[in-house]
C-alpha positions as CSV (number, residue, x, y, z in Angstrom):
1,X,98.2,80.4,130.7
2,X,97.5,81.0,134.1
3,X,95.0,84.3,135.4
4,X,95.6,85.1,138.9
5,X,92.2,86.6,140.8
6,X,91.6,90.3,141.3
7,X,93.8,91.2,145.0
8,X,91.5,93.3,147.2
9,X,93.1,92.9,150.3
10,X,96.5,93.7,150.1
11,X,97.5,96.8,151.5
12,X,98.2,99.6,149.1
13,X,100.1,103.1,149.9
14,X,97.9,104.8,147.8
15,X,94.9,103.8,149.2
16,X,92.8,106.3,151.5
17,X,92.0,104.1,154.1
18,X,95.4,101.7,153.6
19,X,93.6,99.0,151.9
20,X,93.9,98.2,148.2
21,X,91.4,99.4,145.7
22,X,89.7,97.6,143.3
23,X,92.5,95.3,141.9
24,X,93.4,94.1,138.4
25,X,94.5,90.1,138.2
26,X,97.9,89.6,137.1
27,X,99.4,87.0,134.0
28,X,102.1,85.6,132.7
29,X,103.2,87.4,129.8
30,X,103.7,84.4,127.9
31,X,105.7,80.7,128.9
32,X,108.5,82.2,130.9
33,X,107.8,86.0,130.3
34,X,107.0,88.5,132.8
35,X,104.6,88.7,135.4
36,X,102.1,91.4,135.2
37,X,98.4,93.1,135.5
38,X,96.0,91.9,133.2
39,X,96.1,95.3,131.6
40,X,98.7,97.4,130.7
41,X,99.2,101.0,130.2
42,X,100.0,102.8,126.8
43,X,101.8,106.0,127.2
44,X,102.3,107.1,123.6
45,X,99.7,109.9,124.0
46,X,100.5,111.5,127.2
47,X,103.5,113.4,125.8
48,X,102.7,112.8,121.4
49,X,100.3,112.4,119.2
50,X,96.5,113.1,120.8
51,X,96.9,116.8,121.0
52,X,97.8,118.5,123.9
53,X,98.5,117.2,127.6
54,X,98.3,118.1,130.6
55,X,101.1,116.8,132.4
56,X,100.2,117.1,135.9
57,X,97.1,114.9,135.3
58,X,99.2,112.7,133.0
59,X,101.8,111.9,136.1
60,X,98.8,111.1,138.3
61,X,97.4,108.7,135.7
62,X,100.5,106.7,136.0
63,X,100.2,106.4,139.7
64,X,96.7,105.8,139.8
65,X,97.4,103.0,137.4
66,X,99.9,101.3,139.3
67,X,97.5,101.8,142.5
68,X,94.8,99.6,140.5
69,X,97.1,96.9,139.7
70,X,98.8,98.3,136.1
71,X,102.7,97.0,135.8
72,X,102.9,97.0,132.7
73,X,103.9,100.5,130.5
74,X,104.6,100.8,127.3
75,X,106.7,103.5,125.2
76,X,109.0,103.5,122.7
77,X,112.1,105.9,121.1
78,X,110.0,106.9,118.3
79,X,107.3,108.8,120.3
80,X,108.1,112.4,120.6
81,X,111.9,112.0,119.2
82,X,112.9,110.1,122.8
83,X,110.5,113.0,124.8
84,X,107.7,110.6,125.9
85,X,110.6,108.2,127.4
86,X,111.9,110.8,129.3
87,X,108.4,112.4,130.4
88,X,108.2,108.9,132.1
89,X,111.6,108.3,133.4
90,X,110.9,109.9,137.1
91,X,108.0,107.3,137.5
92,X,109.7,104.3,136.3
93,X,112.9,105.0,138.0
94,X,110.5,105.6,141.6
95,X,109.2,102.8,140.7
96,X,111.9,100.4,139.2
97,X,110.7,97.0,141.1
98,X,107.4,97.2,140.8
99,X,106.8,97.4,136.9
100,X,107.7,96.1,133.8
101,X,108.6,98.7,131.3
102,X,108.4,98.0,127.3
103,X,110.0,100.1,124.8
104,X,110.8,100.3,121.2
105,X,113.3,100.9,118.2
106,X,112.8,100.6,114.5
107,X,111.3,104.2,113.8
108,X,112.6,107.4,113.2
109,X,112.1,110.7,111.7
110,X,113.9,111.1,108.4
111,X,116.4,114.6,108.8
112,X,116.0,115.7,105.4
113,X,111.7,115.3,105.1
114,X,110.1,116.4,108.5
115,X,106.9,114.3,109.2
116,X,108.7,111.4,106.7
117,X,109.5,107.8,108.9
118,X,112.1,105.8,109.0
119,X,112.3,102.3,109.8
120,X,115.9,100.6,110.7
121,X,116.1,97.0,111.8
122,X,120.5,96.5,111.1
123,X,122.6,96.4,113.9
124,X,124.4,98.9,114.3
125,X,121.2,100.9,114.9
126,X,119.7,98.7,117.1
127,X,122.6,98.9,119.5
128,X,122.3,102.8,119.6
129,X,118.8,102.9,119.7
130,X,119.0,100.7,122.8
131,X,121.7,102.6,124.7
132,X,119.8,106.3,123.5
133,X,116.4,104.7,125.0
134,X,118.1,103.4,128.3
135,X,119.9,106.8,129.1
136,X,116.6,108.6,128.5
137,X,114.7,105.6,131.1
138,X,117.2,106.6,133.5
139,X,117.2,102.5,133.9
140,X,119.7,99.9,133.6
141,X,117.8,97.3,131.7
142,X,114.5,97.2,129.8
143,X,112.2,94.5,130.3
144,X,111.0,93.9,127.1
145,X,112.1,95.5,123.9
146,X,110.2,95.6,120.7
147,X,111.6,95.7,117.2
148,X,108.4,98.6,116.2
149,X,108.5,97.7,112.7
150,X,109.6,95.6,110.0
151,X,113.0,96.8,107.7
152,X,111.8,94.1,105.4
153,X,115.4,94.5,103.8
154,X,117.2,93.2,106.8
155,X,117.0,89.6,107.5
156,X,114.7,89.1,110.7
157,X,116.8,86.1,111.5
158,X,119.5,88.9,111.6
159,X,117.7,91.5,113.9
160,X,116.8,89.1,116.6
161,X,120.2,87.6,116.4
162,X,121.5,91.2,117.1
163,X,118.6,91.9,120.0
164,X,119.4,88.3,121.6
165,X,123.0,89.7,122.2
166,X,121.2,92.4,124.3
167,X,119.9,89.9,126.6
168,X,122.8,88.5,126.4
169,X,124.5,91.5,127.4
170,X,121.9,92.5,130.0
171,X,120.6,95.6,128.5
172,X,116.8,93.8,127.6
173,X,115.2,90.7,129.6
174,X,112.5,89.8,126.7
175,X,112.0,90.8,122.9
176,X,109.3,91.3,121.3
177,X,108.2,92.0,117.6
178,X,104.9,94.8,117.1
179,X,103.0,94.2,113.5
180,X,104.8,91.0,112.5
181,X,103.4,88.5,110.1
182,X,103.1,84.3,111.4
183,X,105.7,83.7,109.5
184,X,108.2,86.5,110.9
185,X,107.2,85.3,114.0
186,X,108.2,81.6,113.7
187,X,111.3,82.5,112.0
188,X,112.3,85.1,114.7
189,X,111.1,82.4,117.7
190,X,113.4,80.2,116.2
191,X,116.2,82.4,116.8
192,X,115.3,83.3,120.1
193,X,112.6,82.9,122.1
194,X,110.3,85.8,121.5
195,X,108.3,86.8,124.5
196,X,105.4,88.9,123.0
197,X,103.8,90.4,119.7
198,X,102.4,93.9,119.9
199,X,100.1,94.4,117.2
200,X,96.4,96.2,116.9
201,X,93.5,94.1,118.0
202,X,90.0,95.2,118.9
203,X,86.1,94.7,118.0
204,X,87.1,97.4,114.9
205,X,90.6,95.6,113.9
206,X,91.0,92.1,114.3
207,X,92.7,91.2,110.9
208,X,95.5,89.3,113.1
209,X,93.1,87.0,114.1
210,X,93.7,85.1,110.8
211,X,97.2,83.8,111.2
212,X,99.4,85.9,113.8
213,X,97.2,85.0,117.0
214,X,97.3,81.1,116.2
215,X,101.0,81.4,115.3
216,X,101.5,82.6,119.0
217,X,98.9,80.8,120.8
218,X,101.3,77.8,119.3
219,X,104.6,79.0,120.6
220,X,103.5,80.3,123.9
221,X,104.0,83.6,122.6
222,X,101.8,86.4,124.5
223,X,99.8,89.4,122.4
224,X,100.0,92.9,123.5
225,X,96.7,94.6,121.5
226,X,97.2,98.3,121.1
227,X,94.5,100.5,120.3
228,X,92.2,98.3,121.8
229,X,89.5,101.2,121.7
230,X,90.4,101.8,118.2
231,X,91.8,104.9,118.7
232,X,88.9,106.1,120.9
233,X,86.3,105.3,118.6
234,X,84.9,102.4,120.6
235,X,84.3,105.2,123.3
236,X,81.4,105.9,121.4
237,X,82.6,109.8,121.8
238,X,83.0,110.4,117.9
239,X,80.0,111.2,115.9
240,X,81.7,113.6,112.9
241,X,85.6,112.1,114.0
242,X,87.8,114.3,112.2
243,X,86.0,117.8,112.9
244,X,86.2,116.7,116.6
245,X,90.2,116.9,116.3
246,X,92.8,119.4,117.0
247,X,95.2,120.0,114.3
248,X,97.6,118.3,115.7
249,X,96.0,114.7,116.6
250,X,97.1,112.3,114.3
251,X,93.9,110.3,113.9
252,X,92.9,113.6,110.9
253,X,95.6,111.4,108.7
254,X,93.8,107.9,109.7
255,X,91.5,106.5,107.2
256,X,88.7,105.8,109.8
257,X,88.6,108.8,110.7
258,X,87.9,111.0,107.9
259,X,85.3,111.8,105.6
260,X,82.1,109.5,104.6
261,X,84.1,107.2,106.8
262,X,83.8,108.6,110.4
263,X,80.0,108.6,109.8
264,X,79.7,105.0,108.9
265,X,82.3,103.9,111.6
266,X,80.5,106.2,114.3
267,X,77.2,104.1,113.4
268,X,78.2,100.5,113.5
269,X,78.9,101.0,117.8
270,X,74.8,100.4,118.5
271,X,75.8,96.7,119.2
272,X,78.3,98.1,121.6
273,X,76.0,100.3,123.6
274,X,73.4,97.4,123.6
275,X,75.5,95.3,125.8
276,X,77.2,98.2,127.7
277,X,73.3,99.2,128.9
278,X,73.0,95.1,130.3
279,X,76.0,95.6,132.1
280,X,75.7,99.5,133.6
281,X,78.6,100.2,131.7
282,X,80.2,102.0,129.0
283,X,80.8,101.1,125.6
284,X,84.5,101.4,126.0
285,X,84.7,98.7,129.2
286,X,83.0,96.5,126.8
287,X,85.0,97.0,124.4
288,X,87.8,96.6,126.6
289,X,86.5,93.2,128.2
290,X,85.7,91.9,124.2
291,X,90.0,92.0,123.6
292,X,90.7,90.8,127.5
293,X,88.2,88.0,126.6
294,X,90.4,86.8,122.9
295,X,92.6,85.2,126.1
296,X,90.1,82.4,126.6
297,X,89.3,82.4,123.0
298,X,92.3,81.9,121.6
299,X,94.1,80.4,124.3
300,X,97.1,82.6,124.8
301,X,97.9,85.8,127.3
302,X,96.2,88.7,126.2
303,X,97.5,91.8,127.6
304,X,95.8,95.0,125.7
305,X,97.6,98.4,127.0
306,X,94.3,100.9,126.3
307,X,96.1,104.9,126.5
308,X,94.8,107.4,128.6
309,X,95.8,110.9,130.3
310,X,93.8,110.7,132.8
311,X,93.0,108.9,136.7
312,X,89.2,108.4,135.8
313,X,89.6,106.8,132.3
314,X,92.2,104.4,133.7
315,X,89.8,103.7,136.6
316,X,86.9,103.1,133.9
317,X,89.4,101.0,131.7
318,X,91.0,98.8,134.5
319,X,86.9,98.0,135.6
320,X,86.7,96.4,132.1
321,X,88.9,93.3,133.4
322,X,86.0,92.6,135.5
323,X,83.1,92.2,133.0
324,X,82.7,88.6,131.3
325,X,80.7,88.5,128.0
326,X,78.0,86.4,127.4
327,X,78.3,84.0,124.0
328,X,75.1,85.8,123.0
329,X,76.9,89.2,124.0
330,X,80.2,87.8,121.8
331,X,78.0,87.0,118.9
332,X,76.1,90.2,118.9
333,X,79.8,92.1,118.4
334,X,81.1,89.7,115.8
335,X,79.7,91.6,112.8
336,X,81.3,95.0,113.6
337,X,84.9,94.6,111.9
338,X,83.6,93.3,109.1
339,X,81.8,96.9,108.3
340,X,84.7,98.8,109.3
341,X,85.3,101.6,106.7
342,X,88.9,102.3,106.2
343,X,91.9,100.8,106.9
344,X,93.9,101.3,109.8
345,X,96.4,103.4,108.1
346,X,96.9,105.2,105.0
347,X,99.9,102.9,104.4
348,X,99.1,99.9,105.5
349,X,102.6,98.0,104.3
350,X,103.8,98.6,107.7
351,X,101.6,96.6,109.2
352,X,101.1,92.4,109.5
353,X,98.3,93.0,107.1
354,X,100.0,94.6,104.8
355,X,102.5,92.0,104.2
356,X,100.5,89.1,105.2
């Protein structure tokens, strides 16, 4: 694996004074994947999910990302019914050659049971899903293209085969698998090359630690953690989560967020603030370094894609790739998944975990 140093000389458009800000390194996504920053960008919430947005501070996030060094976004079909890949479809198309874009198929909405999901992993669905997602990007090819969930009745030997043909065919330059078990991975590497796995990782969720991150590490394979601020609550802005929710956030359904739960969670982030106060920063750059760190721990690309709506927050999160823990720092964070209260989902069967 091989980091490229922070650019702060390059000239940037977006700049004030025609210089570059502060600038993110870049990495290759895994042996022959992509080029891209450090971190990426997750764009789930600025059209589903988190409540309402406000779009005009939404667009300039993604532009303030891609000043700082951000190439990499990541949607998928799922979010919004198709409406979060169109919301971003101006800036990707304005922007075609200097990102990578990463969507998704596998989940749906079932017709007949509003709020019910779907998950699809044959062929025929994968080749509509990919055509839907690409008229909605506006793009002619998607850089990398994640099967979102396990159909655990489909053969995964059988749904890479069918998303190999769509490299093949030029629609997708890499595949990727998000929530896969070791052993789904190897079988679906041996296939055809799998680029990345997209599962959640961070100081509150590290249950792929156990088998999925060594299973890459060994095949080159990179890791894209989401949530890597577990769902905001490494912010350290929750104290009672769930009252501090709109109705329509879907963290009220999450576990960890409800009840006796939110309490305990909110109180195991002291270690956080600790070494946030040695570095004058804020709980959620630590946070942030701790998964951009797992790189050098376990030897593999680590890419994490923290969400935001807003130009400060990605300023504040793209800082993070700057901050280097201390082992002492590292060992005084260890203990906090292990008092996690909750799972990461009600159902956790769609998850590596789950099947693991």
């Amino acid at each position: 694996m091989t980091q490229h140093s922070p650019d702060s000389s390059a000239p940037s458009a977006g700049a004030a004074d025609g210089t570059r800000p502060s600038h993110i390194g870049t990495v290759a996504l895994s042996t022959g994947g992509p080029e891209v920053g450090v971190q990426g960008l997750g764009c789930m919430g600025m059209s589903f999910a988190y409540g309402p947005t406000d779009t005009d501070a939404a667009r300039a996030t993604l532009s303030r990302a891609l000043d700082l060094g951000v190439t990499f976004f990541d949607t998928a079909d799922v979010y919004g019914a198709g409406e979060n890949e169109q919301f971003l479809a101006p800036f990707f198309q304005a922007h075609r050659d200097e990102i990578t874009i990463a969507t998704k198929f596998a989940l749906g909405i079932d017709p007949n049971q509003p709020g019910v999901r779907t998950i699809r992993n044959d062929a025929p669905y994968i080749r509509e899903s990919v055509d839907a997602s690409l008229r909605r990007l506006g793009v002619e090819h998607i850089d990398v293209y994640y099967m979102h969930r396990r159909d655990t009745s489909v053969p995964i030997e059988e749904t890479v085969g069918t998303m190999a043909e769509l490299v093949s065919a030029g629609k997708v330059g890499h595949l990727g698998l998000s929530e896969v078990t070791a052993a789904e991975l190897r079988a679906a590497h041996a296939v055809h090359p799998i680029t990345v796995v997209q599962s959640e990782w961070s100081l509150f969720s590290r249950d792929v630690e156990a088998s999925v991150v060594p299973a890459a590490a060994a095949l080159g394979v990179g890791f894209v953690p989401y949530s890597p601020l577990g769902r905001g609550f490494l912010t350290g802005s929750f104290v009672q989560a769930e009252s501090e929710l709109t109705d329509d956030d879907f963290r009220r359904s999450q576990p960890r967020f409800t009840g006796d739960n939110a309490a305990a969670n909110a109180a195991l982030l002291e270690p956080l603030r600790t070494v946030a106060a040695a570095h004058g920063a804020s709980p959620a750059q630590i946070a942030l370094a701790w998964v951009q760190q797992q790189a050098e721990v376990h030897r593999l690309p680590v890419v994490p894609i923290p969400g935001t709506r807003k130009p400060t927050r990605v300023e504040e999160n793209t800082a993070a790739t700057r901050i280097h823990l201390t082992e002492a720092e590292l060992a005084l964070l260890e203990p906090i998944a292990g008092k996690v209260a909750g799972d990461r989902y009600a159902d956790m069967s769609f998850t590596s975990a789950g099947r693991d």
